[in-house]
Structure formats: structure tokens, C-alpha cells
PDB file with one MODEL, atoms N, CA, C and O in Angstrom:
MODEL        1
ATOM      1  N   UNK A   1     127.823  58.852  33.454  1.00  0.00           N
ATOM      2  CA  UNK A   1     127.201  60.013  32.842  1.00  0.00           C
ATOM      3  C   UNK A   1     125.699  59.767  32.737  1.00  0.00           C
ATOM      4  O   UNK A   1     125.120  58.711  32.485  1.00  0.00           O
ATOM      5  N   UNK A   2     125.044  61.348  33.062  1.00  0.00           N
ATOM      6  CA  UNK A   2     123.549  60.592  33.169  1.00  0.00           C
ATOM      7  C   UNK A   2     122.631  61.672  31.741  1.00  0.00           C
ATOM      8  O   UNK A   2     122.428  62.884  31.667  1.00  0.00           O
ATOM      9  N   UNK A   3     122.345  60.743  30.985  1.00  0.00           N
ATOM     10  CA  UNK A   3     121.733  61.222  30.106  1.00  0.00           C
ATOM     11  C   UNK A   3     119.865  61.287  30.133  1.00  0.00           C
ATOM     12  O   UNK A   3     119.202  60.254  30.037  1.00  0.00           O
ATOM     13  N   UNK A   4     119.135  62.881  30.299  1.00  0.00           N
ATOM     14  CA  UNK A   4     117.780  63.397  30.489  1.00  0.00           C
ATOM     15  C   UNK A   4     117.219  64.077  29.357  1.00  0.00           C
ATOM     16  O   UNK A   4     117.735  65.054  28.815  1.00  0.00           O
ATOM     17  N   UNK A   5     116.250  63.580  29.053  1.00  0.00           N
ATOM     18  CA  UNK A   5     115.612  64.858  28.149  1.00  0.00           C
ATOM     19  C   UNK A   5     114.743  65.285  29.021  1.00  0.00           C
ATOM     20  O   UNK A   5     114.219  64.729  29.986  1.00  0.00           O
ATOM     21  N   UNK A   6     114.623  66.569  28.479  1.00  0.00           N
ATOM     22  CA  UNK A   6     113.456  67.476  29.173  1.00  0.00           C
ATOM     23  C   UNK A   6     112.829  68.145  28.096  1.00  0.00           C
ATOM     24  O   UNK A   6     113.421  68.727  27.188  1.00  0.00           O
ATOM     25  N   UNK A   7     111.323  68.013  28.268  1.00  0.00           N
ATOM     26  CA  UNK A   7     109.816  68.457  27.562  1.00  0.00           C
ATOM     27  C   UNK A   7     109.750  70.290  27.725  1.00  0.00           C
ATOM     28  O   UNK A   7     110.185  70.722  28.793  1.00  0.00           O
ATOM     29  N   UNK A   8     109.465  70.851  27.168  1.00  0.00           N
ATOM     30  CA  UNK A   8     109.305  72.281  27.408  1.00  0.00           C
ATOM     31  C   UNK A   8     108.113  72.851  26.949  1.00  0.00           C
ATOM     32  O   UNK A   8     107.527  72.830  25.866  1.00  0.00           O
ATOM     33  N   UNK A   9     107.882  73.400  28.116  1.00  0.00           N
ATOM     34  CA  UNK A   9     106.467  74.163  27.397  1.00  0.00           C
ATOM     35  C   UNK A   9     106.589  75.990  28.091  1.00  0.00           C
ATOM     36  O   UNK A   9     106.665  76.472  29.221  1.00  0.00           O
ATOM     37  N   UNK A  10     106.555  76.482  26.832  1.00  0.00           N
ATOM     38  CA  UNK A  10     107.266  77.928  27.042  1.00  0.00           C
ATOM     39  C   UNK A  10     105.925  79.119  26.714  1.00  0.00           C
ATOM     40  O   UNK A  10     104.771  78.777  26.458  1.00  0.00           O
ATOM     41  N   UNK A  11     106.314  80.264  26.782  1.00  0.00           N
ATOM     42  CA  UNK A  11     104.879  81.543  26.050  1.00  0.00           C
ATOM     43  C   UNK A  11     105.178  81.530  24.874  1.00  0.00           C
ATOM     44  O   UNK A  11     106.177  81.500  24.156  1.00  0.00           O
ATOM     45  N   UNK A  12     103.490  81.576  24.781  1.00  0.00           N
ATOM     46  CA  UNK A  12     103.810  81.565  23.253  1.00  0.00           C
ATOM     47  C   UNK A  12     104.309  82.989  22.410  1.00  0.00           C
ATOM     48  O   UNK A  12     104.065  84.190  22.521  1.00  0.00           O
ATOM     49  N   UNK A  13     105.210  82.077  21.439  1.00  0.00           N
ATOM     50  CA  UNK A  13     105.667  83.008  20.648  1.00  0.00           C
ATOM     51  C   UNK A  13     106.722  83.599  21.184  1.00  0.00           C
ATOM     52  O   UNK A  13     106.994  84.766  20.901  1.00  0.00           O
ATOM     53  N   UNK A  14     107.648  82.680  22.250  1.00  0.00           N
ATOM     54  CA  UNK A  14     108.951  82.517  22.839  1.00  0.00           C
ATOM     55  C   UNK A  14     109.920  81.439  22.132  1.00  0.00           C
ATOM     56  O   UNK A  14     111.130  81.509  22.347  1.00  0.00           O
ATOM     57  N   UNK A  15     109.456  80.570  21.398  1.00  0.00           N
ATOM     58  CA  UNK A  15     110.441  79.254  21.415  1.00  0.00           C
ATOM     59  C   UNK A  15     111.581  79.530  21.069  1.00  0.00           C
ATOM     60  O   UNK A  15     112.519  79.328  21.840  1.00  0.00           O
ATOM     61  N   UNK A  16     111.798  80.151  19.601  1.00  0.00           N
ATOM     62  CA  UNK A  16     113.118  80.398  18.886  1.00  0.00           C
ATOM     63  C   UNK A  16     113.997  81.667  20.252  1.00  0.00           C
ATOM     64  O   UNK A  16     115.214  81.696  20.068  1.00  0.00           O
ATOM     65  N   UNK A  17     113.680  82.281  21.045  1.00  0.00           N
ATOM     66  CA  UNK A  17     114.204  83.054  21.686  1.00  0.00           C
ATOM     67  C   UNK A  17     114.856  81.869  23.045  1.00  0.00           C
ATOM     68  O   UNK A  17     116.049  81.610  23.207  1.00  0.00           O
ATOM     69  N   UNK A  18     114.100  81.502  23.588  1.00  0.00           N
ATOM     70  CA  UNK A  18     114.112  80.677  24.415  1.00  0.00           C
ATOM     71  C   UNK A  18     114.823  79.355  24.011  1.00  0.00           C
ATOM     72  O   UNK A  18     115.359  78.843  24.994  1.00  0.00           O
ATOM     73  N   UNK A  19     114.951  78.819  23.145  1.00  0.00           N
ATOM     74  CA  UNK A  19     115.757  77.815  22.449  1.00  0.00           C
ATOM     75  C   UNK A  19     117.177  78.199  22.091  1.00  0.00           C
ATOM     76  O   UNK A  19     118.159  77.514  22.376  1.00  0.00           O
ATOM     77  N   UNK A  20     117.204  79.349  21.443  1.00  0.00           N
ATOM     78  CA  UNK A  20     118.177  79.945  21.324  1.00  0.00           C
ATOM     79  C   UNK A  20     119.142  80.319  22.863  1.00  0.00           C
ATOM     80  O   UNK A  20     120.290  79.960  22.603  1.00  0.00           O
ATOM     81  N   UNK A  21     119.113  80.679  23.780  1.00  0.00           N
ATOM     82  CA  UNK A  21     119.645  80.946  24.890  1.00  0.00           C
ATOM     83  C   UNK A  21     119.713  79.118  25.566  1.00  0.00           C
ATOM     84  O   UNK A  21     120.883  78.817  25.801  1.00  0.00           O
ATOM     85  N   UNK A  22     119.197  78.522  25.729  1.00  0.00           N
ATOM     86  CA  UNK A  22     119.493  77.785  26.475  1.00  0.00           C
ATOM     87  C   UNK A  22     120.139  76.509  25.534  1.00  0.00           C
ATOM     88  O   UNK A  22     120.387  75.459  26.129  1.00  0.00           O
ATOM     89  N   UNK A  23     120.426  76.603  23.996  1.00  0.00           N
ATOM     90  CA  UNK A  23     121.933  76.242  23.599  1.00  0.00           C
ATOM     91  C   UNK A  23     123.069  76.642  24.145  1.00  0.00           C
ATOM     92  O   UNK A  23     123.922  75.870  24.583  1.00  0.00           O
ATOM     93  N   UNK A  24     123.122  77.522  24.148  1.00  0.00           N
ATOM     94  CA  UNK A  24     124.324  77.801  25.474  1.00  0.00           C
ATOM     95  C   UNK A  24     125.095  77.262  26.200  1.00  0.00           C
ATOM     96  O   UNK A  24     126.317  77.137  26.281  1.00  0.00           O
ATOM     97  N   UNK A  25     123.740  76.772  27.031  1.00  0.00           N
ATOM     98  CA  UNK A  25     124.218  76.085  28.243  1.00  0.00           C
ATOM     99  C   UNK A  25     124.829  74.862  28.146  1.00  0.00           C
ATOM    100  O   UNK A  25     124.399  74.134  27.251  1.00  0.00           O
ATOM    101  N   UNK A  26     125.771  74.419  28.871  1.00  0.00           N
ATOM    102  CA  UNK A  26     126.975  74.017  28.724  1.00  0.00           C
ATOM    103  C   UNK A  26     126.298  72.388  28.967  1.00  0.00           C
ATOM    104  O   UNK A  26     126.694  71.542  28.166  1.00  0.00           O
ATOM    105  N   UNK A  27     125.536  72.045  29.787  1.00  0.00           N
ATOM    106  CA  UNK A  27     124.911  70.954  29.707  1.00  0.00           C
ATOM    107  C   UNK A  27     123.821  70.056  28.155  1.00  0.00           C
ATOM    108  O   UNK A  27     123.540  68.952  27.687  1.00  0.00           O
ATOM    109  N   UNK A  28     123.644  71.199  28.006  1.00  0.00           N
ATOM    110  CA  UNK A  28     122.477  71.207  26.807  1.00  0.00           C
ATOM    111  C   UNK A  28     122.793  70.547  25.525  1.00  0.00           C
ATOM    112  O   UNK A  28     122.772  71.431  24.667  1.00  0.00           O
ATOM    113  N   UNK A  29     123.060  69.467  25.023  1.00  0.00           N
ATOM    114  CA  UNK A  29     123.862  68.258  23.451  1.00  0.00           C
ATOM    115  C   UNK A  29     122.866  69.145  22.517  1.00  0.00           C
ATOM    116  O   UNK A  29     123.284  69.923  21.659  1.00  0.00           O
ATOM    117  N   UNK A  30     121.391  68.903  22.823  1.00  0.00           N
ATOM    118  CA  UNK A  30     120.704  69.070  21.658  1.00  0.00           C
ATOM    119  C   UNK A  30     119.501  69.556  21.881  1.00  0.00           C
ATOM    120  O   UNK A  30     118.703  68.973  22.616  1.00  0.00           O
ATOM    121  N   UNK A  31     119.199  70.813  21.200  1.00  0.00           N
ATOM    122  CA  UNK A  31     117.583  71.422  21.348  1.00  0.00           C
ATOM    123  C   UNK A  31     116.861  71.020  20.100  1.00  0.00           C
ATOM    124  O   UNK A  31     117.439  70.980  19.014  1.00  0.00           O
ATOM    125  N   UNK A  32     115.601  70.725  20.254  1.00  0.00           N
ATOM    126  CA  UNK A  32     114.682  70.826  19.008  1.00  0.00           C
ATOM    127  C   UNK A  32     113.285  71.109  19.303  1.00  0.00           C
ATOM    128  O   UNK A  32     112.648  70.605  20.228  1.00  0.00           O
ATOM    129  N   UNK A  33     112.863  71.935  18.468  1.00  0.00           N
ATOM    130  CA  UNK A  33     111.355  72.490  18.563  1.00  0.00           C
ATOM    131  C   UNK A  33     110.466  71.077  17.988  1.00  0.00           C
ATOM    132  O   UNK A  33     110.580  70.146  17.191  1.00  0.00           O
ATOM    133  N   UNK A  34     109.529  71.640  18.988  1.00  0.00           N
ATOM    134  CA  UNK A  34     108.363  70.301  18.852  1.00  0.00           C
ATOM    135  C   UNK A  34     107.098  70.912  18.423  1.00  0.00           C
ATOM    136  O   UNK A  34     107.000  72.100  18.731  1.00  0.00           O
ATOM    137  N   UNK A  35     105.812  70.251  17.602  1.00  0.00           N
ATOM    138  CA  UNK A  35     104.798  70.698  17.660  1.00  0.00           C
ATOM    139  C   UNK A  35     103.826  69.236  18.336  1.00  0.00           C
ATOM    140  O   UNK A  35     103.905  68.008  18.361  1.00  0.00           O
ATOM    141  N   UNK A  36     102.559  70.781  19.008  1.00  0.00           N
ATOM    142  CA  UNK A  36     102.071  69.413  19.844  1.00  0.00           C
ATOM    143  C   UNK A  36     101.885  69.883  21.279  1.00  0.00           C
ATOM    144  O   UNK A  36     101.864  71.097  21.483  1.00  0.00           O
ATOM    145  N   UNK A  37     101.727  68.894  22.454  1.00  0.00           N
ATOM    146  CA  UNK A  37     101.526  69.678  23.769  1.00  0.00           C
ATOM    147  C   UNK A  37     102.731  70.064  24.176  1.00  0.00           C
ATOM    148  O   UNK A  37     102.650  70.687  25.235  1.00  0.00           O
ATOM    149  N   UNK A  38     104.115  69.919  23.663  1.00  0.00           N
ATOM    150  CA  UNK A  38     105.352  70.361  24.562  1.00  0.00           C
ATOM    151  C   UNK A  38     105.842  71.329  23.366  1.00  0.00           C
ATOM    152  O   UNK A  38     105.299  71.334  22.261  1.00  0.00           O
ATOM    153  N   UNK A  39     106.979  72.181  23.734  1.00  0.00           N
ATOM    154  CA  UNK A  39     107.222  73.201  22.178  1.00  0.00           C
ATOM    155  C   UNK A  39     108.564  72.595  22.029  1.00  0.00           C
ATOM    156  O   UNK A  39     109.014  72.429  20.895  1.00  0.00           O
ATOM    157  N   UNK A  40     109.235  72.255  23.063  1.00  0.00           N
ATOM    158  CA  UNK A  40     110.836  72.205  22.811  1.00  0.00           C
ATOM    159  C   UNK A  40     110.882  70.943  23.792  1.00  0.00           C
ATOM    160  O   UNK A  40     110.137  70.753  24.754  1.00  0.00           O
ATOM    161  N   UNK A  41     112.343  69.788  23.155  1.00  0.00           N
ATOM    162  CA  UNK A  41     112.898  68.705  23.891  1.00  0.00           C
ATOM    163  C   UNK A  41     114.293  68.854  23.591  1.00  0.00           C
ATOM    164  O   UNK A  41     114.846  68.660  22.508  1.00  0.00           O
ATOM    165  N   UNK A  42     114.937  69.327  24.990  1.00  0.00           N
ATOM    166  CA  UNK A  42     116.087  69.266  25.055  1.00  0.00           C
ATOM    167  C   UNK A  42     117.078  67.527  25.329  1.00  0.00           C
ATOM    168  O   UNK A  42     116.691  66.381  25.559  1.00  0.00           O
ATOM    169  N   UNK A  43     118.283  68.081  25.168  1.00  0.00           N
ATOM    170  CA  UNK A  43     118.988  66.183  25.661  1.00  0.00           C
ATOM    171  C   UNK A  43     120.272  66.740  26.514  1.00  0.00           C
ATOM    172  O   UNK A  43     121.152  67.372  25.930  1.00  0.00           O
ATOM    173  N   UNK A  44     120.355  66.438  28.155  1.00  0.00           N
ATOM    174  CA  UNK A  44     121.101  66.929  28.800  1.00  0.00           C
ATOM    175  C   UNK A  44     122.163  65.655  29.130  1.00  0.00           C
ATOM    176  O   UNK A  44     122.028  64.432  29.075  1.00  0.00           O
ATOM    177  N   UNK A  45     123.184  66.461  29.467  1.00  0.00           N
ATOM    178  CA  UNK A  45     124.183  65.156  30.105  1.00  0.00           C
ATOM    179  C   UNK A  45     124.852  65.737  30.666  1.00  0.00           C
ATOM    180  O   UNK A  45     125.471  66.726  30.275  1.00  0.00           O
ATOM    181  N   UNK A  46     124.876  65.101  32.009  1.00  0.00           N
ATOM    182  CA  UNK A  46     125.119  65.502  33.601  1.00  0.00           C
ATOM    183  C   UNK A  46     125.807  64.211  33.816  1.00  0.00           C
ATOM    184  O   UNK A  46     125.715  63.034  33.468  1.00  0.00           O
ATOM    185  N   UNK A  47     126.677  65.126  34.690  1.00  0.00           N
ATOM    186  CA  UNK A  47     127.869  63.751  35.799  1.00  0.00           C
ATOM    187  C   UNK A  47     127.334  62.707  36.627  1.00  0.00           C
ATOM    188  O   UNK A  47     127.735  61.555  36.793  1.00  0.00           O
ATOM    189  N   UNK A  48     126.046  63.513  37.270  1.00  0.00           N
ATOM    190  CA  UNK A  48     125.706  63.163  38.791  1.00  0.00           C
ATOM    191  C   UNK A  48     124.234  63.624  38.465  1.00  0.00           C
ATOM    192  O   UNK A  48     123.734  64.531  37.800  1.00  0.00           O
ATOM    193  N   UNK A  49     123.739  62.512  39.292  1.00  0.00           N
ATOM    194  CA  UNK A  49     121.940  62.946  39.541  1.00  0.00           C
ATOM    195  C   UNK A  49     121.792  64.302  40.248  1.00  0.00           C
ATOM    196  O   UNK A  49     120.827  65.059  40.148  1.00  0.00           O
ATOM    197  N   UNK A  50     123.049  64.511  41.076  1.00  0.00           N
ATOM    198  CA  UNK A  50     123.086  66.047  42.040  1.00  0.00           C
ATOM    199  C   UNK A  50     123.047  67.356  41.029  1.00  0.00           C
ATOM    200  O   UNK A  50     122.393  68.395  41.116  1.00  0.00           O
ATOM    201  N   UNK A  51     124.030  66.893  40.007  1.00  0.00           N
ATOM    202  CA  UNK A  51     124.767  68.330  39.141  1.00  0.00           C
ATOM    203  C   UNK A  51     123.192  68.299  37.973  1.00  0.00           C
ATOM    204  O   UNK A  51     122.912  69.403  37.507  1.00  0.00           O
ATOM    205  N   UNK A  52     122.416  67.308  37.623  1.00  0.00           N
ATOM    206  CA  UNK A  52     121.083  67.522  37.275  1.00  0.00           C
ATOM    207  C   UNK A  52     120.388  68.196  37.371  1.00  0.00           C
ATOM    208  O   UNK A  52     119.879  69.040  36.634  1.00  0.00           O
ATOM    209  N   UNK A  53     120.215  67.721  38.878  1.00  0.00           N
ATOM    210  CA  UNK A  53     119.196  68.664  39.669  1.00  0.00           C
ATOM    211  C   UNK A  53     119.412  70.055  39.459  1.00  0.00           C
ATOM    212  O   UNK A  53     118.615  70.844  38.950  1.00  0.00           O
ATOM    213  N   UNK A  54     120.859  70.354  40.007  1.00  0.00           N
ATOM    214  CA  UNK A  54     121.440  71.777  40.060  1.00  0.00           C
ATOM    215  C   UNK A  54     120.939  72.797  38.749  1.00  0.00           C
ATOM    216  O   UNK A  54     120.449  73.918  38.620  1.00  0.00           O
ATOM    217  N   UNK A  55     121.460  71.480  37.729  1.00  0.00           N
ATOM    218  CA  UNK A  55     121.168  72.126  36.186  1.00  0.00           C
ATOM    219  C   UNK A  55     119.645  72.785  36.310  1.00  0.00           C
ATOM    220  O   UNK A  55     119.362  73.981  36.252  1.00  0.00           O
ATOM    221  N   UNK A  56     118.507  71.356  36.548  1.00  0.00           N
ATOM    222  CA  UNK A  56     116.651  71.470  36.942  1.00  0.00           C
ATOM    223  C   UNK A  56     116.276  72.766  37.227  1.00  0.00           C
ATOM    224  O   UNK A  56     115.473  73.463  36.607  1.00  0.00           O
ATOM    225  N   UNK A  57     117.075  73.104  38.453  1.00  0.00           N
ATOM    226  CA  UNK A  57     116.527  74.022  39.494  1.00  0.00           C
ATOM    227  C   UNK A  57     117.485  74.951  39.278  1.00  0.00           C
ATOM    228  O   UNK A  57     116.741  75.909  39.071  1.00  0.00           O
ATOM    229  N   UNK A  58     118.582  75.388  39.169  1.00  0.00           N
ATOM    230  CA  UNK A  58     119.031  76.222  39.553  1.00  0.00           C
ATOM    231  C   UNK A  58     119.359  77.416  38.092  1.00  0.00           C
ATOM    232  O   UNK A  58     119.704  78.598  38.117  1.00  0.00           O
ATOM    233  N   UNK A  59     119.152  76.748  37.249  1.00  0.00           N
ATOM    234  CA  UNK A  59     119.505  77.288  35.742  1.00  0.00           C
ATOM    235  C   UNK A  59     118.329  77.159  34.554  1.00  0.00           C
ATOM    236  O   UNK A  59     117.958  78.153  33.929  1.00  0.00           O
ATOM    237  N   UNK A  60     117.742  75.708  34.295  1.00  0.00           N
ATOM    238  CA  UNK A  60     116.778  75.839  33.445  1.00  0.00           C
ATOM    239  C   UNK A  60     115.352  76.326  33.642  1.00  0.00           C
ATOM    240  O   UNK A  60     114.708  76.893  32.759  1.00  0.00           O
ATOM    241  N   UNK A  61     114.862  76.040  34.987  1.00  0.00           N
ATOM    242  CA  UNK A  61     113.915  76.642  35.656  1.00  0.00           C
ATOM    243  C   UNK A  61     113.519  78.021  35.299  1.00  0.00           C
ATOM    244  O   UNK A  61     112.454  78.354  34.779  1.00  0.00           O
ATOM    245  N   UNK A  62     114.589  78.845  35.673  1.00  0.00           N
ATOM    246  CA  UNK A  62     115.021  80.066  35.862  1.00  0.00           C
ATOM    247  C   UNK A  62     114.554  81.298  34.783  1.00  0.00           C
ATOM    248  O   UNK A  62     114.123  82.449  34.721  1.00  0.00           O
ATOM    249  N   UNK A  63     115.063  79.923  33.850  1.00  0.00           N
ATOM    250  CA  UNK A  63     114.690  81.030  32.194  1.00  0.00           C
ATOM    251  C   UNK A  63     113.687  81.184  32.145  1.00  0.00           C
ATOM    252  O   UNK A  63     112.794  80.347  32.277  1.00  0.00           O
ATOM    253  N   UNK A  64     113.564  82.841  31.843  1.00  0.00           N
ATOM    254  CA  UNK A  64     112.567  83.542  31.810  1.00  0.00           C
ATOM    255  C   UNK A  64     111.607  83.233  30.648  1.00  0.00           C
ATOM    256  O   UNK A  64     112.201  83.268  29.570  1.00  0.00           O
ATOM    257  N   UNK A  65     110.083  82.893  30.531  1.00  0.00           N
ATOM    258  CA  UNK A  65     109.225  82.247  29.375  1.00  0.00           C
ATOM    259  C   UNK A  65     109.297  80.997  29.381  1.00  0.00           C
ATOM    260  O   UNK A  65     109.101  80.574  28.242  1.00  0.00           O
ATOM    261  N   UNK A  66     109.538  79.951  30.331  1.00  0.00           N
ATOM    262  CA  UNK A  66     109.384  78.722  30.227  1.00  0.00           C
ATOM    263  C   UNK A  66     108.412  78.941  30.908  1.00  0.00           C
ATOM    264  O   UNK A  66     108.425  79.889  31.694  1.00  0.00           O
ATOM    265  N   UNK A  67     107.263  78.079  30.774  1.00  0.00           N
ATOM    266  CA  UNK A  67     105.795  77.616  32.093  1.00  0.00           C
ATOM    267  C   UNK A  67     106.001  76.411  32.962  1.00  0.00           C
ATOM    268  O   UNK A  67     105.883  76.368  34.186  1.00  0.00           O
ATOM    269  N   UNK A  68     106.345  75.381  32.096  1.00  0.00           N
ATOM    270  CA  UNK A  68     106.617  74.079  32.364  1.00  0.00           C
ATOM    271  C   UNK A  68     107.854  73.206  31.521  1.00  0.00           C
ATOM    272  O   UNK A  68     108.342  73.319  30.396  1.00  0.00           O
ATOM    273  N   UNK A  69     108.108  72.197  32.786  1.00  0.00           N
ATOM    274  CA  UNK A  69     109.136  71.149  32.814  1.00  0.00           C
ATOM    275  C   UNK A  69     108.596  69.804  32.266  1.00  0.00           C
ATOM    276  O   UNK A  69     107.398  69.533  32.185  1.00  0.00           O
ATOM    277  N   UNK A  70     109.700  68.928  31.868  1.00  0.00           N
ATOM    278  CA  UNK A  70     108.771  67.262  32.288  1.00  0.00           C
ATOM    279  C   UNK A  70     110.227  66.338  32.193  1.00  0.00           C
ATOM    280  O   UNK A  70     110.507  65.919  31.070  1.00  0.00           O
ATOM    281  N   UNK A  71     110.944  66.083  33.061  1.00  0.00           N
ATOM    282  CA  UNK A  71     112.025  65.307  32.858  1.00  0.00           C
ATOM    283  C   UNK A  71     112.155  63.993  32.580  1.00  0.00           C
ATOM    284  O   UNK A  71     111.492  63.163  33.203  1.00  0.00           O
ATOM    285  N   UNK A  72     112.883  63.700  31.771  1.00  0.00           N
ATOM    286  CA  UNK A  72     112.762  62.264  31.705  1.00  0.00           C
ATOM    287  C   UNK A  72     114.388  61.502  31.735  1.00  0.00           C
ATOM    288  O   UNK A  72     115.494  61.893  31.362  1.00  0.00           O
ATOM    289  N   UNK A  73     114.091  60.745  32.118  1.00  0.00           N
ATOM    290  CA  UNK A  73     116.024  60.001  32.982  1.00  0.00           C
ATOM    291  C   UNK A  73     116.393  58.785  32.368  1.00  0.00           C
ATOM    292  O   UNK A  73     116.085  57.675  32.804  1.00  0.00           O
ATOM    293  N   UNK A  74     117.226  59.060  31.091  1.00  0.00           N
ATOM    294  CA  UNK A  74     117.263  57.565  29.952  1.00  0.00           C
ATOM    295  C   UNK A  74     117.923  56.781  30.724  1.00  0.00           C
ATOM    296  O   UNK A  74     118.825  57.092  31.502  1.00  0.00           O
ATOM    297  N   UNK A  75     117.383  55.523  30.470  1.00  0.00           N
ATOM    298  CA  UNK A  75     117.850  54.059  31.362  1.00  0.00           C
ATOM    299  C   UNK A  75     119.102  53.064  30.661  1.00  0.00           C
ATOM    300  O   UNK A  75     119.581  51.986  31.011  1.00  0.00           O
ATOM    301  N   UNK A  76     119.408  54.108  29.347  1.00  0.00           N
ATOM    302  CA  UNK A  76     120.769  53.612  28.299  1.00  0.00           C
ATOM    303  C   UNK A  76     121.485  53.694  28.930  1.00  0.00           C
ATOM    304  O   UNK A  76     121.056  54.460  29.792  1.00  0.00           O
ATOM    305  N   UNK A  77     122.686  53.336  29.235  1.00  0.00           N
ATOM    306  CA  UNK A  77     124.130  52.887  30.033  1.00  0.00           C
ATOM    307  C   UNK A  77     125.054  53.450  28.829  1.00  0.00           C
ATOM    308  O   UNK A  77     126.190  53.768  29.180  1.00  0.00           O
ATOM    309  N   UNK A  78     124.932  53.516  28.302  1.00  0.00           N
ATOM    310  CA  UNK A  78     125.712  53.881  27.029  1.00  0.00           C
ATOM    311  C   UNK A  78     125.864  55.376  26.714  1.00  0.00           C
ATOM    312  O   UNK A  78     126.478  55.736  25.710  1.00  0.00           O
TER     313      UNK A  78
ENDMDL
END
């Protein structure tokens, strides 16, 4: 199992909308709003570096009011 957080930087005066919807998603353990240069850090857990990606690109991307990404790929085994 591969455990990522990802940094979010969304429009402003989107977060709680945008946070809110992408709890949802079935990948998504844990959202929390940030203050500072990123607004939101999600904690994903994926099977496969592939089904990641898929998640990256094909779903979180997507949402409408995000600007920017920043992934990060925990090196815990656990």
C-alpha cells in the first residue's frame, strides 16, 4: 500500500467547498485545511504507484478550483 500526501493550492475562497467534495473520494483517509503557501493537505492510499497516478491525473486534477498540486510519496512501510 502506497501512502501520499498531496499540498493544495485552490481559488481563493474555495477551500471548504473544495475540501468538502474531495472527502468523498474513495482514496482520500484525511483532508485538512492549512494556512500558509498551500490551503489544503490531503493523505491518500493507493494499491499501486499506477492506481496513484490514475487517482493524480485522472480525478484530483480535475476538480474544478484547484490551481496547484505538490505530491509527496511517504517512505513508511508501515
Amino acid at each position: 500500500m502506497i501512502t501520499a500526501f498531496v499540498l493544495l493550492k485552490v481559488k481563493r475562497g474555495g477551500e471548504l467547498g473544495i475540501t468538502d467534495s474531495i472527502k468523498k473520494m474513495a482514496e482520500v483517509q484525511d483532508v485538512s485545511l492549512l494556512y500558509g503557501e498551500y490551503d489544503a493537505i490531503l493523505k491518500i492510499k493507493s494499491k499501486t504507484m499506477e492506481s496513484l497516478q490514475d487517482f493524480l491525473v485522472n480525478k484530483l486534477r480535475k476538480v474544478d478550483g484547484i490551481d496547484k498540486t505538490a505530491t509527496l510519496i511517504s517512505n513508511n512501510p508501515t
